[in-house]
C-alpha positions as CSV (number, residue, x, y, z in Angstrom):
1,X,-2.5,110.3,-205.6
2,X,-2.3,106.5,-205.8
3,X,-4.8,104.4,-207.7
4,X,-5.6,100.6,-206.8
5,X,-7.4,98.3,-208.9
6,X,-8.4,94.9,-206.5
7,X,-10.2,91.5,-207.9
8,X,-9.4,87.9,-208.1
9,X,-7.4,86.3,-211.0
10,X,-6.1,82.4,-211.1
11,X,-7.4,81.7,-207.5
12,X,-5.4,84.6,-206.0
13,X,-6.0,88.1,-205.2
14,X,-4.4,90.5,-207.5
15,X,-3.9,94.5,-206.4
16,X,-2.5,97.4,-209.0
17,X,-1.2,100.3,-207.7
18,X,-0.2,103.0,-209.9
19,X,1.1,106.2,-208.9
20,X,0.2,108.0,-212.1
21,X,2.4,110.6,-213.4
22,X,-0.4,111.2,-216.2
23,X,-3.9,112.6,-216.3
24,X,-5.9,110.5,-214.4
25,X,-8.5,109.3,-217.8
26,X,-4.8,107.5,-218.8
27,X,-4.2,106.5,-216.0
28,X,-7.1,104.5,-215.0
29,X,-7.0,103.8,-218.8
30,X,-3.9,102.1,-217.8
31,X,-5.5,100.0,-215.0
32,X,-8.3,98.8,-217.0
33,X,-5.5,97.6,-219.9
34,X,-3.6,96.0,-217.1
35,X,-6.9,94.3,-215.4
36,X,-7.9,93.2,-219.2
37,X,-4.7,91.7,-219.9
38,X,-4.5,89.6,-217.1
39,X,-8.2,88.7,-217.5
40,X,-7.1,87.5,-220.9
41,X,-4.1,85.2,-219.6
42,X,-6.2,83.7,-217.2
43,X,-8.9,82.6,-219.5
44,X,-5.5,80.8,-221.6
45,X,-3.7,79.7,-218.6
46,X,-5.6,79.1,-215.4
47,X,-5.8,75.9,-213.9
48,X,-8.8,77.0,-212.0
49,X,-10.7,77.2,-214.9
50,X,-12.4,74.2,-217.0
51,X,-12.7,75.8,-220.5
52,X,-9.2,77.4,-220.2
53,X,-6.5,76.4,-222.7
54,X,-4.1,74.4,-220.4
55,X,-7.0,72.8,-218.3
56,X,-8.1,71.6,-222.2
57,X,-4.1,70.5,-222.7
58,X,-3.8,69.1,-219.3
59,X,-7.4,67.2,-219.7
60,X,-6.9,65.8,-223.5
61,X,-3.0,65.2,-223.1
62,X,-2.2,67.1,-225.9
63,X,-3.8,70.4,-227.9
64,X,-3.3,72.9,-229.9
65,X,-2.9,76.1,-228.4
66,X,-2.0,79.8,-228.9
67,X,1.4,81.3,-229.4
68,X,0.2,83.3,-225.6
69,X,0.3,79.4,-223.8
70,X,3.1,78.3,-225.9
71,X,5.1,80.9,-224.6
């Protein structure tokens, strides 16, 4: 059985498909740890976003910012 996971990330849509090989409490475990994580990146590194990290950088010119934007 394949599993999808849809919703909008950084002004795009974003689809998961996993073909789980696992019971499926890890594998939507997984999906929800894979839906977090880019939840997470976008709230550092979206351009979309006003109170993200880089639209801070990009509006102030310079910042401080977390090892995850740094990167």
């Amino acid at each position: 059985m394949t599993m999808r996971r849809e919703f909008r990330a950084m002004g795009t849509d974003v689809l998961l498909v996993l073909h789980p090989i696992v019971d499926d409490d890890r594998a939507h475990a997984a999906l929800d740890g894979a839906h977090e994580e880019i939840t997470r990146i976008e709230r550092l590194a979206s351009r979309f976003g006003p109170s993200s990290e880089l639209s801070l950088l990009n509006a102030a010119g310079e910042a401080e910012v977390s090892t995850d934007l740094l990167r």
